[in-house]
DSSP file (Angstrom, degrees, kcal/mol; ACC not computed):
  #  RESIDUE AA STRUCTURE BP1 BP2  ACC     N-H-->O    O-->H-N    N-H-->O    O-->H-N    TCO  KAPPA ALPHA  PHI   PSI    X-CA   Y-CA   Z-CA
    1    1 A X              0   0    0      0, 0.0     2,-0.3     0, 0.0     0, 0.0   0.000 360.0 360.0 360.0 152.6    0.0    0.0    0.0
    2    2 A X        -     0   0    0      2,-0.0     2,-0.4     0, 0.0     0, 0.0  -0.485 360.0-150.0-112.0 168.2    1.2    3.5   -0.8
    3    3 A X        -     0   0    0     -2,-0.3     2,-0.3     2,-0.0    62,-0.0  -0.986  15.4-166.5-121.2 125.3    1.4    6.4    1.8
    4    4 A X        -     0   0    0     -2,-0.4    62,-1.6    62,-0.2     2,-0.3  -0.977  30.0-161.5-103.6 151.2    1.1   10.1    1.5
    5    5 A X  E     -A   65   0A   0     -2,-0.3     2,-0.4    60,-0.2    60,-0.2  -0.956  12.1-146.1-124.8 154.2    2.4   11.6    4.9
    6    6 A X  E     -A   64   0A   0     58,-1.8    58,-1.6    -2,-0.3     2,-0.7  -0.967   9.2-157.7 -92.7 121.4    2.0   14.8    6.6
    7    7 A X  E     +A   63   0A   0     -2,-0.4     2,-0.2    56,-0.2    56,-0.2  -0.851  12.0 175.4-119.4 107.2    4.5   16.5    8.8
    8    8 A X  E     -A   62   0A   0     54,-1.2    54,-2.1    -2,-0.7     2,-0.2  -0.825  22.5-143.5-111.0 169.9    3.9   19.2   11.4
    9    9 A X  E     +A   61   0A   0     52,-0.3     2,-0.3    -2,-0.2    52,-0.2  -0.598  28.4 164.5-128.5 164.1    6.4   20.4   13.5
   10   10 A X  E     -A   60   0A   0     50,-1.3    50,-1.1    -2,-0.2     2,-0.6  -0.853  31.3-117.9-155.1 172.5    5.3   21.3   17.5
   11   11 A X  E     -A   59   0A   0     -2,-0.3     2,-0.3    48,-0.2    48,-0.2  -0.995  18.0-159.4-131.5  99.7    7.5   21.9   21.0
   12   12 A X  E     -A   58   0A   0     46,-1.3    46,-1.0    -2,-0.6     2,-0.3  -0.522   9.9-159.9 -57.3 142.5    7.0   19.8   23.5
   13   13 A X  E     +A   57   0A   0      8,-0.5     2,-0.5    -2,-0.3    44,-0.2  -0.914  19.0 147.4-126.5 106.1    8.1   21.2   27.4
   14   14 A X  E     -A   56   0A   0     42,-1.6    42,-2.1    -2,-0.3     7,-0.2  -0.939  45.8-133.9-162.3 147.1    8.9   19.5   30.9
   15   15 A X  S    S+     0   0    0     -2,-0.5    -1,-0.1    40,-0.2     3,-0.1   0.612  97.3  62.6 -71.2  -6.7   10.9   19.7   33.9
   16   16 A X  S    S-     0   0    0      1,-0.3     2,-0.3    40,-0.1    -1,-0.1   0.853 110.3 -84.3 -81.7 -45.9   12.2   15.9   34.0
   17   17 A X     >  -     0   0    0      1,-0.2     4,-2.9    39,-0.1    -1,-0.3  -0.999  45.1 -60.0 174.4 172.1   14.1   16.0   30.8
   18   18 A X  H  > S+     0   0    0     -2,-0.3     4,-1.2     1,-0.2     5,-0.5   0.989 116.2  63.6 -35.9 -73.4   14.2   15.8   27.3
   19   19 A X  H  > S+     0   0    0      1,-0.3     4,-0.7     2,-0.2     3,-0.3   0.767 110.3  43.2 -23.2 -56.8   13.1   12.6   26.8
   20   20 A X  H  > S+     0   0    0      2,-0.2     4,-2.3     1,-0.2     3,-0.5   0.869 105.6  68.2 -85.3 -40.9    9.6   13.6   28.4
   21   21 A X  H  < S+     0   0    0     -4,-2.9    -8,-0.5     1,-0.2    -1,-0.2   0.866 100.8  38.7  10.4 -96.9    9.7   16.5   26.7
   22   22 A X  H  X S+     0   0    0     -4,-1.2     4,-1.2    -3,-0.3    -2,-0.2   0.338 113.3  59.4 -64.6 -13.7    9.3   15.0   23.5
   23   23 A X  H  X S+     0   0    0     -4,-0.7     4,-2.6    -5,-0.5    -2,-0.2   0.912 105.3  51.8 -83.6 -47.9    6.6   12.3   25.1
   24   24 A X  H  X S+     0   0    0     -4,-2.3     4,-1.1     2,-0.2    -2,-0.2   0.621 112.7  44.5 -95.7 -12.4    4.4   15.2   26.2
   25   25 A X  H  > S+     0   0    0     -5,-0.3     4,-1.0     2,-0.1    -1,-0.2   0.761 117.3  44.2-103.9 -10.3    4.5   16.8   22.4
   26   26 A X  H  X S+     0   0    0     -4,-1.2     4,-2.0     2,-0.2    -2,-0.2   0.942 110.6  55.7 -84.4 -23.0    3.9   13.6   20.8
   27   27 A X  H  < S+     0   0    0     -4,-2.6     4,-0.2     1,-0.2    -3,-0.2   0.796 109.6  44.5 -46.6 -34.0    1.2   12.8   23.3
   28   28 A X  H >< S+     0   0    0     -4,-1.1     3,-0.9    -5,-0.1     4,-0.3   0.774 110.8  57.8 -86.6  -1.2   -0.9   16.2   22.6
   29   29 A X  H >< S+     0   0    0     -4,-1.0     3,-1.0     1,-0.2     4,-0.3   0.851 103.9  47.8 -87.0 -31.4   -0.4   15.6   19.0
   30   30 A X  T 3< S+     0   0    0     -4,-2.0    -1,-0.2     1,-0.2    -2,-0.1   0.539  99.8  77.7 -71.2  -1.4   -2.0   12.3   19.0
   31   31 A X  T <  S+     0   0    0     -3,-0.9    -1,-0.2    -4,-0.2    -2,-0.2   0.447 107.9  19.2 -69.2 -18.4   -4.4   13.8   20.8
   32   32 A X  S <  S+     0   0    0     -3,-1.0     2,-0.3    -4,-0.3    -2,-0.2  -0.026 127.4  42.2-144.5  32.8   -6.0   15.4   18.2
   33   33 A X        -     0   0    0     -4,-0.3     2,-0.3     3,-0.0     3,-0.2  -0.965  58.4-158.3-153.3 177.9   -4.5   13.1   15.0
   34   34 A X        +     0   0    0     -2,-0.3     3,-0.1     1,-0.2    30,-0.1  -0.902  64.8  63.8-145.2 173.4   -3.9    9.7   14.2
   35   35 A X        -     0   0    0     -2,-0.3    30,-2.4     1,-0.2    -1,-0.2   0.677  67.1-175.7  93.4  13.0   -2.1    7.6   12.1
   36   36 A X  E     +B   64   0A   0     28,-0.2    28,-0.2    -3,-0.2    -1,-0.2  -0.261   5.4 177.4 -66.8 134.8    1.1    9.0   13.8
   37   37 A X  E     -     0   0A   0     26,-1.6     2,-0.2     1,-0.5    27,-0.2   0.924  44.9 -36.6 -98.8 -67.5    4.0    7.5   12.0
   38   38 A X  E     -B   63   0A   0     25,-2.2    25,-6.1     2,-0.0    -1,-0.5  -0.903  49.9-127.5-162.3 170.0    7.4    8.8   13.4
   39   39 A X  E     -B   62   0A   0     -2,-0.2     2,-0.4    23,-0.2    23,-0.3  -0.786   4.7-157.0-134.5-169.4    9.2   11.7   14.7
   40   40 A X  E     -B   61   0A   0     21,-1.7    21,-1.1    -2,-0.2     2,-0.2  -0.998  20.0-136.3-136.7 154.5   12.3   13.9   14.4
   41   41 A X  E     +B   60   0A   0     -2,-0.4    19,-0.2    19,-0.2     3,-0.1  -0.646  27.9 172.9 -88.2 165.0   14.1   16.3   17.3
   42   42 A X  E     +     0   0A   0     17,-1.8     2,-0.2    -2,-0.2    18,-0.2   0.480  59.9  11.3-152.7 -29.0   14.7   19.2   15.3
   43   43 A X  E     -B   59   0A   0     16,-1.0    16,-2.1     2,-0.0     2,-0.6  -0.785  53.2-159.2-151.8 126.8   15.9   21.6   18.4
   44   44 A X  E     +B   58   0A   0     14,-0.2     2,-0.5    -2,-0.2    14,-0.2  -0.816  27.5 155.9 -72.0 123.3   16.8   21.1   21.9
   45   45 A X  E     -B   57   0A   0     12,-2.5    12,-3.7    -2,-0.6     2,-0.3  -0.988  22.5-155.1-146.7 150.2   16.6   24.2   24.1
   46   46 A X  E     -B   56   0A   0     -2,-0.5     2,-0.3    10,-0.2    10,-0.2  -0.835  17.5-130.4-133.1-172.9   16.2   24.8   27.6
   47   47 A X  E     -     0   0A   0      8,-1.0     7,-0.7    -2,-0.3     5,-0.0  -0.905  31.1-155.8-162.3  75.8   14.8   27.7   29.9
   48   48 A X  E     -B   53   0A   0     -2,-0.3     2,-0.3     5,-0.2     5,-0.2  -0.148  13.3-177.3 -73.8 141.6   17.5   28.4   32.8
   49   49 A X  E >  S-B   52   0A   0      3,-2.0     3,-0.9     1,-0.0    -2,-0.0  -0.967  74.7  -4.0-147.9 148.9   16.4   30.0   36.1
   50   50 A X  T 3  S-     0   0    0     -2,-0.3     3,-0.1     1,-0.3    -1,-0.0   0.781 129.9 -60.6  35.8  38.3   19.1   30.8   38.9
   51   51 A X  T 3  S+     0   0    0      1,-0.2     2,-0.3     0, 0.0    -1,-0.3   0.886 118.7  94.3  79.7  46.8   21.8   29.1   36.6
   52   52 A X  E <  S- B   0  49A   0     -3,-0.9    -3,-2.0    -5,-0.0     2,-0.4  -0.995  85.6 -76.7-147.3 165.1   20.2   25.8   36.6
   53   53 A X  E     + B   0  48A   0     -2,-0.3    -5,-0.2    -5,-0.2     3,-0.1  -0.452  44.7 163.4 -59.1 114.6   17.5   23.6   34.2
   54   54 A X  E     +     0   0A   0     -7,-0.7     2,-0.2    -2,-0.4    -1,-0.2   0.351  67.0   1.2 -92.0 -18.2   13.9   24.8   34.5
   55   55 A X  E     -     0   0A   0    -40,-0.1    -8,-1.0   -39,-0.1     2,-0.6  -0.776  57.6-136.8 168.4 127.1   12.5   23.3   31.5
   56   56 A X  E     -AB  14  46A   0    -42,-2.1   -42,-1.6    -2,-0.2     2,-0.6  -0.814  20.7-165.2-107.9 137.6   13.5   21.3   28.8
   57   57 A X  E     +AB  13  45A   0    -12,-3.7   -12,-2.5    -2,-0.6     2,-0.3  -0.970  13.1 175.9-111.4 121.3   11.9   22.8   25.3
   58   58 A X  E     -AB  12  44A   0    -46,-1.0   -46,-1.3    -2,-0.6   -14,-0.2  -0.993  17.6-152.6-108.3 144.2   12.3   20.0   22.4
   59   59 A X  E     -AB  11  43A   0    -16,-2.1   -17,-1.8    -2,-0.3   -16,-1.0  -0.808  20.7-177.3-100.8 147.0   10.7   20.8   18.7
   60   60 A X  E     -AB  10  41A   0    -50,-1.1   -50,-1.3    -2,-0.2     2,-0.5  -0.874  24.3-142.9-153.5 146.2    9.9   17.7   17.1
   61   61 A X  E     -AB   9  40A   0    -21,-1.1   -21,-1.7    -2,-0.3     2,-0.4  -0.995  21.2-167.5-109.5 131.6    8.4   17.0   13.5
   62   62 A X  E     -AB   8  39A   0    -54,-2.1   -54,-1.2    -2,-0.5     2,-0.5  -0.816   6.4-152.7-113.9 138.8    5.9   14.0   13.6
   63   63 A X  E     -AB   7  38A   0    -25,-6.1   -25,-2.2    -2,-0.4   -26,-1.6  -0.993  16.3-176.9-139.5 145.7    4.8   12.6   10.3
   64   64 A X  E     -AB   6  36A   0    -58,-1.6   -58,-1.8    -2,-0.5     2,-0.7  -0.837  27.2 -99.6-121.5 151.1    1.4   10.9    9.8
   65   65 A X  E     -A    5   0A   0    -30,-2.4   -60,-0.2    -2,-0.2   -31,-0.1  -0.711  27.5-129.3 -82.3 126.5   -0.4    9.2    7.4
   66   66 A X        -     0   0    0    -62,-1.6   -62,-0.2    -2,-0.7    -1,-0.1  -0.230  33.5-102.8 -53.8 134.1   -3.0   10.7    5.5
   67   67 A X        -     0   0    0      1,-0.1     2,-0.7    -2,-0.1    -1,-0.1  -0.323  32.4-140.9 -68.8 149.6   -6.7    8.7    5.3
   68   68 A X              0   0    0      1,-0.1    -1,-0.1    -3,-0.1   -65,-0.0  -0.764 360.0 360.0-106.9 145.5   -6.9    7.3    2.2
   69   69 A X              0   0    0     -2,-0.7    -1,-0.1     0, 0.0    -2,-0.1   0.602 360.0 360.0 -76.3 360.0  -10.8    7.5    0.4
């Protein structure tokens, strides 16, 4: 079967780490699509407060499959 996929890009946020990070933006994004395929990190960044990690920011492209008619 053939595929067309779609790829949006979104930021995931969390105070444990990356790793959960990126689980909390592919969790709202499956939240309102399906068909979630794979993803990519695309930027790491974080949000320092008194010199130390406050929040880990990753941006993530998910691609999905489109419904086929």
């Amino acid at each position: 079967m053939n595929h067309v996929y779609k790829i949006i890009e979104v930021t995931g946020s969390s105070t444990l780490s990356s790793d959960d990070a990126i689980r909390n933006a592919v969790a709202a994004a499956a939240q309102s699509l399906h068909h979630l395929r794979w993803f990519e990190v695309v930027e790491t960044r974080g949000h320092l407060e008194a010199g130390v990690i406050a929040h880990w920011q990753v941006t993530v492209k998910i691609g999905f499959t489109l419904d086929t008619p």
